[in-house]
C-alpha positions in Angstrom: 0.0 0.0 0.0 1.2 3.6 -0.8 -0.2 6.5 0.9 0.9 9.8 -0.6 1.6 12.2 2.0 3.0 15.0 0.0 3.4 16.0 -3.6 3.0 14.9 -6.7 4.1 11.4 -8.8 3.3 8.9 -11.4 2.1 5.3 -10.8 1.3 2.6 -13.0 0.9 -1.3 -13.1 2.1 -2.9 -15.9 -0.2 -3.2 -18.9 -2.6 -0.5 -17.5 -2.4 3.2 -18.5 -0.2 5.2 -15.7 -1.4 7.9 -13.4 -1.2 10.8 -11.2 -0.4 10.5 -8.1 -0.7 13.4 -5.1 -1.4 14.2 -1.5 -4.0 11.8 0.3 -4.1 9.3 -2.4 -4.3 5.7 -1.2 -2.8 2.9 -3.5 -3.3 -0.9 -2.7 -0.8 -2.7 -4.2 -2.1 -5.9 -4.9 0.2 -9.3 -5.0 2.3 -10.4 -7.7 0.7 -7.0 -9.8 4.5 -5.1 -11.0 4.1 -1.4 -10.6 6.3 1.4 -10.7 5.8 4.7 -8.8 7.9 7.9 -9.0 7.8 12.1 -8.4 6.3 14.0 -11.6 8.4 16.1 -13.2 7.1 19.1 -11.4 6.8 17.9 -8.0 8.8 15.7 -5.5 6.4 13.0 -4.1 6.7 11.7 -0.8 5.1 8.7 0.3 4.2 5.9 3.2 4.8 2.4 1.8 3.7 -0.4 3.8 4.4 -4.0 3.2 2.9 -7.0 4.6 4.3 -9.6 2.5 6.1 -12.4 3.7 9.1 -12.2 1.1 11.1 -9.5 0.1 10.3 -6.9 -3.1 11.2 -8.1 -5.9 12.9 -5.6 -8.3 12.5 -6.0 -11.7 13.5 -3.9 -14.9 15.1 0.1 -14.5 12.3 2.4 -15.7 14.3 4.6 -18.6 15.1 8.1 -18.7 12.9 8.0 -22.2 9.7 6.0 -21.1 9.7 8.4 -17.5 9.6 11.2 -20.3 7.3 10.3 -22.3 4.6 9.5 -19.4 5.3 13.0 -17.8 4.2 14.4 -21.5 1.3 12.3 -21.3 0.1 13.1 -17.5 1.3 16.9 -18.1 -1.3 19.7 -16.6 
């Protein structure tokens, strides 16, 4: 679960469209779902992560400088 206590960011599972992120939004992370959350361009985000799993995060591929681009030009203002 992420709960945004501060700024702005981008958040999206994979195969779904991504999305803004900001203050008081509260994201349930389901299982086995990869994801990938960041600040926005604009805005630092700052956030509460809280994990109730039994195994540790598993990290998967570096989000590029191009893709992180291309999804702020899409979720721009």
């Amino acid at each position: 679960m992420l709960i945004v206590v501060d700024g702005e960011g981008y958040y999206q599972e994979r195969g779904k469209d991504p999305v803004r992120i900001k203050e008081v939004d509260v994201l349930r992370c389901e299982p086995n779902v990869e994801h990938w959350h960041a600040s926005s361009k604009e805005h630092d985000v700052t956030y509460l992560a809280i994990y109730g799993g039994k195994e540790p995060t598993t990290w998967t591929e570096v989000l590029t400088r191009e893709y992180y681009d291309s999804i702020a030009e899409k979720l721009r203002d």
